[in-house]
C-alpha positions, 0 to 999 in steps of 0.5 A, a space after each residue: 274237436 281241437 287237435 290233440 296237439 294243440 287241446 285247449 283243455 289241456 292241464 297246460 292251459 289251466 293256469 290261462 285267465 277266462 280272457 285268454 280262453 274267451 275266444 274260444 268256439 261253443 263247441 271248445 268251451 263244451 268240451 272244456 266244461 265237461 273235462 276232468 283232471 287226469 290222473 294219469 301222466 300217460 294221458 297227460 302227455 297224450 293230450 287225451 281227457 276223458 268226461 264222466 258222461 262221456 267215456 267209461 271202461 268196463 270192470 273186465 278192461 273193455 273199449 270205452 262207450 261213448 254217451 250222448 249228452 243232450 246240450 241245453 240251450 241257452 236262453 237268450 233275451 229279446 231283443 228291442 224290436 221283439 220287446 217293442 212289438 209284444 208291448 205293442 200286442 199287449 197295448 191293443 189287447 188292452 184296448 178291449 178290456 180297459 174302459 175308454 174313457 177321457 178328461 177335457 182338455 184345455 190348451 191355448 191358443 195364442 193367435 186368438 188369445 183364447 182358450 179352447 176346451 175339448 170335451 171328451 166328446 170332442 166338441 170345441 169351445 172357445 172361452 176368453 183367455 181369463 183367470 175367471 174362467 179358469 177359476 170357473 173350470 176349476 183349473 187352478 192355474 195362473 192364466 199368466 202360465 198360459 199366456 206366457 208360453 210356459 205351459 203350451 201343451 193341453 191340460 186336463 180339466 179336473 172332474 170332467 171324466 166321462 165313459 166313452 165307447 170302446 175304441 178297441 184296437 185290431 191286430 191291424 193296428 199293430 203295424 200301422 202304429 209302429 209307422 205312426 209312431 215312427 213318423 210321429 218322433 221323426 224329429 229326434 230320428 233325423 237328429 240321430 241320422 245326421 249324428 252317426 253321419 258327422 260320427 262317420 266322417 269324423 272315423 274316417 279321418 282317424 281323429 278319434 283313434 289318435 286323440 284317444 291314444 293321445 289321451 289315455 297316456 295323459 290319463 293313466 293311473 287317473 283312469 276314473 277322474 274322466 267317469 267323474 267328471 262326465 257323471 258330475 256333469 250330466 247330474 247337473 245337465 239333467 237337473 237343470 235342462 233334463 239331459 237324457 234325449 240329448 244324452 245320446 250325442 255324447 255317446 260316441 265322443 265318450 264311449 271310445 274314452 272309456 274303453 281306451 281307459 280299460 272300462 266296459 259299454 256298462 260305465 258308458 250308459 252309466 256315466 251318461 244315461 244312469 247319471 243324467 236320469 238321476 240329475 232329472 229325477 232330482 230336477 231342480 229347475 229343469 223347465 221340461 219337468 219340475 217347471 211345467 209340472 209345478 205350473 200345471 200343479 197351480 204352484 211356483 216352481 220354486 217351491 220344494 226347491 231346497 228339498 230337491 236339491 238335497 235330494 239332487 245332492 245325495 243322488 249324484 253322490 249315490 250314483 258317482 260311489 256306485 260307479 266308482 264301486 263297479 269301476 274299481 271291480 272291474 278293473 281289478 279282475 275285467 272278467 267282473 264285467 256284466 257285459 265281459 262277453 261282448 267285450 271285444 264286439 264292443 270295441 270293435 263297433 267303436 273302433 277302439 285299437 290297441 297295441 301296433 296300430 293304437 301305437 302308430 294312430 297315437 304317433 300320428 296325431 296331426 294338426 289337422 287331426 287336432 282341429 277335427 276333434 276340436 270341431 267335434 266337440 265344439 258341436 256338443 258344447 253348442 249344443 248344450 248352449 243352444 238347448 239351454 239359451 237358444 230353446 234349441 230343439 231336434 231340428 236346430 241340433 240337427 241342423 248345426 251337426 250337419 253344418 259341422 260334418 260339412 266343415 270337417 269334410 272340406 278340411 279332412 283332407 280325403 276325396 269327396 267320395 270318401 267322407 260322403 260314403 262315411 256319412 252314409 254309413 255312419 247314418 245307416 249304423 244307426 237306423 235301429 237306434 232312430 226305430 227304437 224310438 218310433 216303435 216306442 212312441 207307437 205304444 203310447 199312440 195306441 193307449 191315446 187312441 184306444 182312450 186308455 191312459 185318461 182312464 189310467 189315470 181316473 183310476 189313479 186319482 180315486 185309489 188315493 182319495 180318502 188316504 191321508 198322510 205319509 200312507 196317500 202320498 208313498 201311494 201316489 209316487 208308487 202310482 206315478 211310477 207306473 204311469 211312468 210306463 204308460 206315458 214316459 215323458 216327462 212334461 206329458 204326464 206333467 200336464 195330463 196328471 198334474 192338474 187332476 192329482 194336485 188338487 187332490 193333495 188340498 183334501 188331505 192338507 198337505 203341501 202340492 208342491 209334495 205332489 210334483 216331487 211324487 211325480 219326478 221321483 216315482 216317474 223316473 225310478 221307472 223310466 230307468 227301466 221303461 222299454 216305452 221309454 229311452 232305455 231301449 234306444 240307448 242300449 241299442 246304440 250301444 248294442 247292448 243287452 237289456 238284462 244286463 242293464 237291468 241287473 246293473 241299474 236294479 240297486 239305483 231304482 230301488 233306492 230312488 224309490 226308498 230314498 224318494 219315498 223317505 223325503 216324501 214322508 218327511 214333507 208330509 209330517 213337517 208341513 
């Protein structure tokens, strides 16, 4: 109980914002809940309140009789890990009862120039690298796409499905795909590691508190032509190149910026993921979506173009004015923000002060300074280049920002102990994020092995056949929007589902290039949400809560799928 003294729910403290009364301890704000206006100047100026349910007086003038209340408690939402692990439960439970079953599966193999076909047995066979035998398997694809490297992946051979025995996953193999998976997307996870590491380095030299100090008195009145700027730009990144594994590298960069210009962790997953997932939705010529897919649909990519890019145009516009929306409401009143509550944990995770020391770090901003942070950001620019030009991956990105940690520490001026131990602990902050994402693909290793997915999708192809029109094709993107959950990635479910569910749009006379458009915008409504997906791995970076994100992105998905679904339909009627 506060001291009567000092009652922080006194009439003296009603006109105080909900911020300044935000630190108060659970026990405090109960009270304050429960307390009523006195109406007694007597009890005003002792400070004392009474509750309803907490103090009554009898008729005759008696003490006072205190009731207990029961306190709620207050639900709180899962974690990531926990969230993972029921998926994971679920996933094998659903082995047991989904029939297993599988295509055939074609791949190339350049070193022989063949092809070898896998049948759901599991027998292999090799067959010359010819459009005949192609044609003969009824996949009907430019051998060209095979021998020039665009698709490397194996793809499913139509018609092939076949019943296999159930391979019914044990409580067992729970745990072991959580480890598989983990090791299957080491790759990505080592890319993190070495990222928190040249983040660490960087917070030891104090570059980034100066430079945002140095900034954001450059910026003021102007605080929202930075959210633009990065949202115009991941729009146009994951249209291109498909920006959203990447994405993660800008997080620490720009997360500080953006609560140094008063905004909350909700404008930062929004100006980076939300914009870059909706630039890939609308991929234009990104070749780990709408290029592999249209090439496994047996069409040029360019095909559809002029419909996704104005459909790219509208989503970025969409997606900016809805940031702009919640930016300028919480800048009006901070207390708006979905994640209000964990504001000052958030900043302090990204080293974000203010006042005195935000004052001095600004004062201070050195030459040395200034060179650490243009080697920061050089390592990103570099990055996009290599990714772009270079066909740059996991391994290279994490090789060039080691290479930048090591420059950094040579010129930061601390002894060699210091900016070794940064790096350790800048790579250990972000273990949960690298788990993430091994518990996810663990998921997927689970349905792959239990033989689930392929009958996922048997079950796919025959809900739409017979359907024709706008009816067939708002069906099949609704039925990509749910394999989206199953197989979050995009150029894996372009080659698992596209050769099977694009033949089907030749039955009822539409164009196959409305087929891929199906799957990009039914696939990535979901993977704004998908747990299986990167959403978790972003949110826990930023520590973050999932039913916050939800309640913020909820509007977006909705309107990927009704916007989506209306660009189909015109496809289909003016083919």
């Amino acid at each position: 109980m506060p001291k009567p003294g000092n009652d922080v729910c006194s009439p003296k403290s009603t006109g105080a914002s909900r911020s300044q009364s935000s630190g108060l301890s659970q026990a405090e704000r109960g009270s304050c809940d429960n307390a009523i206006p006195d109406e007694s100047p007597e009890l005003h100026e002792r400070g004392v309140h009474m509750s309803t349910e907490a103090a009554a007086v009898d008729s005759a003038g008696g003490p006072v009789v205190k009731k207990k209340t029961k306190r709620k408690k207050k639900l709180s939402f899962p974690t990531a890990f926990t969230i993972l692990f029921v998926l994971t439960i679920i996933a094998v439970i659903a082995t047991s009862f989904v029939p297993a079953g599988q295509y055939a599966k074609l791949q190339y193999v350049a070193d022989s120039n063949v092809l070898t076909v896998t049948s759901p047995q599991g027998e292999i066979s090799e067959v010359p690298a010819t459009q005949d035998e192609l044609d003969q398997l009824g996949v009907q694809i430019d051998i060209e796409q095979f021998t020039g490297g665009s698709i490397t992946k194996a793809i499913s051979i139509p018609g092939t499905y076949e019943q296999l025995q159930a391979q019914p996953k044990g409580i067992a193999d729970v745990t072991q795909a959580m480890v598989s998976g983990t090791i299957d997307g080491v790759d990505i996870m080592v890319f993190i590691l070495v990222l928190g590491g040249l983040i660490g380095v960087v917070n030891a030299t104090g570059a980034f508190e100066s430079g945002l100090m140095a900034l954001t008195k450059k910026t003021k009145g102007h605080e929202f032509l930075l959210v633009f700027l990065v949202a115009l730009l991941m729009v146009l990144g994951g249209t291109s190149c498909g920006l959203e594994e990447e994405a993660v590298a800008f997080y620490p960069i720009l997360v500080p910026v953006f609560l140094a210009l008063g905004y909350d962790s909700i404008v930062c997953v929004g100006a980076i993921f939300l914009a870059g997932s909706m630039g890939t939705t609308f991929s234009t010529i990104n070749p780990f979506s709408v290029v592999i897919a249209s090439n496994a649909a047996g069409i040029n990519f360019m095909e559809g173009f002029e419909w996704r890019v104005g459909g790219c145009i509208v989503g970025a516009i969409v997606v900016i004015s809805y940031l702009y929306w919640y930016c300028k409401k919480i800048k009006a009143n901070p207390e708006a923000s979905y994640t209000y509550e964990d504001r000052e944990h958030f900043a302090q995770l990204y080293n974000v002060e203010r006042g005195e020391t935000a004052a001095a770090h600004a004062e201070g901003f050195s030459l040395r300074k200034k060179a650490i942070l243009v080697l920061f950001i050089s390592a990103f620019v570099l990055m996009v280049y290599g990714v772009m030009n270079l066909h740059w991956w996991f391994p290279q990105m994490a090789a060039m920002f080691l290479a930048i940690s090591i420059i950094i520490m040579f010129i930061s001026g601390t002894d060699e102990k210091t900016v070794v131990n940064a790096f350790i602990n800048g790579a250990s902050s972000l273990v949960g994020v690298s788990l993430i994402i091994g518990l996810a693909r663990g998921i997927n290793l689970i349905m792959e092995e239990g033989l689930i997915s392929d009958t996922l999708l048997f079950w796919s192809s025959n809900a739409v056949q017979g359907m024709a029109g706008p009816a067939f094709i708002l069906i099949m993107m609704l039925l990509f929007f749910l394999l989206g959950f199953v197989v979050p990635s995009s150029s894996g479910l372009a080659v698992l589902a596209m050769p099977i569910m694009a033949p089907l749009a030749d039955t009822v006379g539409i164009d196959r290039y409305s087929i891929v458009c199906a799957y990009q915008w039914g696939q990535y409504a979901m993977l704004y949400l998908a747990p299986t997906g990167l959403v978790l791995a972003t949110l826990t970076m930023l520590d973050m809560k999932y039913s916050k994100w939800f309640k913020f992105v909820w509007p977006i998905v909705v309107f990927t799928l009704v916007f989506g679904g209306i660009l189909l339909c015109a496809q289909v009627m003016l083919a």
